[in-house]
N, C-alpha and C positions, 0 to 999 in steps of 0.2 A: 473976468479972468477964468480961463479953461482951469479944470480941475487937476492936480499932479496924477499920472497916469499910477502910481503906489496909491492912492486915495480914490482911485477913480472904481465904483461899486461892481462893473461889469468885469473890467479887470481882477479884482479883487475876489471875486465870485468864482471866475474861473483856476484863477492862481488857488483857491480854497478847495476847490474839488481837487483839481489835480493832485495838490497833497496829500491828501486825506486819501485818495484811491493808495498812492504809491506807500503808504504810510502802510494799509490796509496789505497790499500787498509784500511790503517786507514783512509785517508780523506773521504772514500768512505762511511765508518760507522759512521764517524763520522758526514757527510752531512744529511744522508740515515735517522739517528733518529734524527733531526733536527724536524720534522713534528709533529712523534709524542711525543716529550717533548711538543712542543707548544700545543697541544692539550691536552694533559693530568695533565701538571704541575708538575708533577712526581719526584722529586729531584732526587732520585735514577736514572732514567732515566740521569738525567742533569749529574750526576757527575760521571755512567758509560761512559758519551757522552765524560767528558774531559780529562776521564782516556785514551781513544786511539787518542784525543786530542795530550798528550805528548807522547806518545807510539809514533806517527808518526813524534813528532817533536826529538827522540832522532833517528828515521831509517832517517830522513831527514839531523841530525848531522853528519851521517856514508855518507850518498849521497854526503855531501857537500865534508867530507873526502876523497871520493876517488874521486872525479872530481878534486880533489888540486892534488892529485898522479897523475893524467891522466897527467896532466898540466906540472906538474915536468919532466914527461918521455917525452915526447911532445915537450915541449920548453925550456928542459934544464934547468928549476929555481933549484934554488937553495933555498932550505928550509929547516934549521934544524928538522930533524926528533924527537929531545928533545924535541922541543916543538909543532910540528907536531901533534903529535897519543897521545903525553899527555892533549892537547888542545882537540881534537876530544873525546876522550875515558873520561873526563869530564862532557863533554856537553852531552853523552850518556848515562853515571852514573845518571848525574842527572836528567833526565829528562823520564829516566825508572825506576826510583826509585819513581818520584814522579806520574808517573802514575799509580805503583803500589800501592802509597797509596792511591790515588784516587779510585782504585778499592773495596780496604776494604773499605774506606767511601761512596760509593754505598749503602753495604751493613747496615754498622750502622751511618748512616746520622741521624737519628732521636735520639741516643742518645748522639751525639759525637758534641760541636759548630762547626759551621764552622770555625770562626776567629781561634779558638787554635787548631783545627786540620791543618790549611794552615802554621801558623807559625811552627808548632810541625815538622810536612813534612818536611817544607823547612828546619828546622835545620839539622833534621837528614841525608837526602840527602848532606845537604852540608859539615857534618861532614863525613861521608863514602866516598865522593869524594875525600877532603883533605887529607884521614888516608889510603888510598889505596894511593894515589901520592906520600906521604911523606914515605909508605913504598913498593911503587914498587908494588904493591901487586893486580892486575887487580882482582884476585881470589876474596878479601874478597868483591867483590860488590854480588855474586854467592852467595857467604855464609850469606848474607844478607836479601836479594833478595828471596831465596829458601824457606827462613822459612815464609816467606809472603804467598808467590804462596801457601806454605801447608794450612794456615791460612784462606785465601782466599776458597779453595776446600773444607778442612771440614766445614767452617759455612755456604756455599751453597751446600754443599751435601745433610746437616742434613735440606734440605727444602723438604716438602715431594711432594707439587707443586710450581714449578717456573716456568718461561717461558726460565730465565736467568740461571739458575742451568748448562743445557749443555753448554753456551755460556761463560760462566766460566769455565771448565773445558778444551772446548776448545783453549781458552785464556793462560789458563798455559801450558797445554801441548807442545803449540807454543815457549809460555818463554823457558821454560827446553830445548826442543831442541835448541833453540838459545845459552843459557848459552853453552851448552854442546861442540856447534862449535865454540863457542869464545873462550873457555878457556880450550878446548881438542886439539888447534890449534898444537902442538908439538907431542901431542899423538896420533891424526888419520891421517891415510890419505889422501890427498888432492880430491881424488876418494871418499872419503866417506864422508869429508866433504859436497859436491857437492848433495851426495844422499842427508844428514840429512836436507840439504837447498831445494833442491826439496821436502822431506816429510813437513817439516814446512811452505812450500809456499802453498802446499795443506790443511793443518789443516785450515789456514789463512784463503784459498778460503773459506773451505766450514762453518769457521765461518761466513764470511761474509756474505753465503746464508739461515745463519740459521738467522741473526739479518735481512736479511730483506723478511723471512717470519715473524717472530718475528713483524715485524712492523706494516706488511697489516693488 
């Protein structure tokens, strides 16, 4: 019997770097504009800072996940997978969901409270988690999730100067390829998964070298 390809150490290996870079690289942005929120007061600034805040804490939920895999293959534990990847794939739902809404309230901080935007967030995040578990359905976080990212791109498109405009569009294009190898995991091959995660680790990079010119 072939190994399940979540179990499989090569797979596993590579899903483990991946994370740990893009991990690396949210703490990296989100340290990086620490200086000049302080300096400028900027809200926008504050709550693009803790939209890759949670962005790094749902690629940190995947690190955690597969160091439990390492562990399992390693020293033989034994740990239902039921509640395994439905535990991990939770904690990734919600905490890229609610980075995403952090993203649109970047943009409209000034008309939108903060109190009933956090509460508003947290519910819907926690209702898309629950109704994707209770229906099996990894897909609808994608189908969720997508129409934000478009959301996101047209109302900083339509800026005719921003500094943050590419840095958004960066940002999603990074999401979509992500969504695309999460949830194309049956439909592509494990070759070309590999490419789409090396093309996303590169977007990643060279957002992070656009925020910290963006910064100087």
């Amino acid at each position: 019997m072939s190994m399940p390809p979540h179990f499989n150490p090569a797979f596993l290996g590579i899903e483990f770097v991946y994370s740990a870079i893009v991990v690396f690289l949210c703490i990296f942005v989100y340290l990086k504009t620490k200086e000049m929120y302080a300096l400028t007061k900027y809200k926008g600034i504050q709550y693009f800072r803790i939209a890759f805040l949670f962005f790094g804490l749902a690629y940190a939920s995947r690190f955690i996940f597969y160091i439990i895999q390492f562990s399992i293959i390693s020293f033989d534990i034994f740990v239902p997978r039921k509640i395994l990847f439905p535990a991990s794939f939770a904690l990734v739902s919600y905490f890229s969901t609610i980075a995403l809404a952090f993203l649109v309230y970047s943009t409209f901080w000034k008309r939108l409270n903060y109190k009933h935007f956090l509460l508003f967030s947290n519910v819907i995040a926690l209702i898309i988690v629950l109704i994707s578990h209770l229906t099996r359905s990894p897909l609808l976080v994608a189908l969720v999730q997508l129409p934000i990212l478009g959301f996101v791109l047209f109302i900083n498109y339509r800026k005719k100067k921003s500094h943050t405009k590419y840095l958004y569009f960066l940002l999603s294009l990074f999401w979509i390829l992500n969504l695309v190898v999460i949830h194309s995991r049956r439909l592509i091959p494990f070759e070309w998964k590999i490419v789409l995660q090396v093309l996303s680790i590169g977007v990643f990079a060279y957002l992070t070298y656009r925020v910290v010119k963006w910064v100087k």
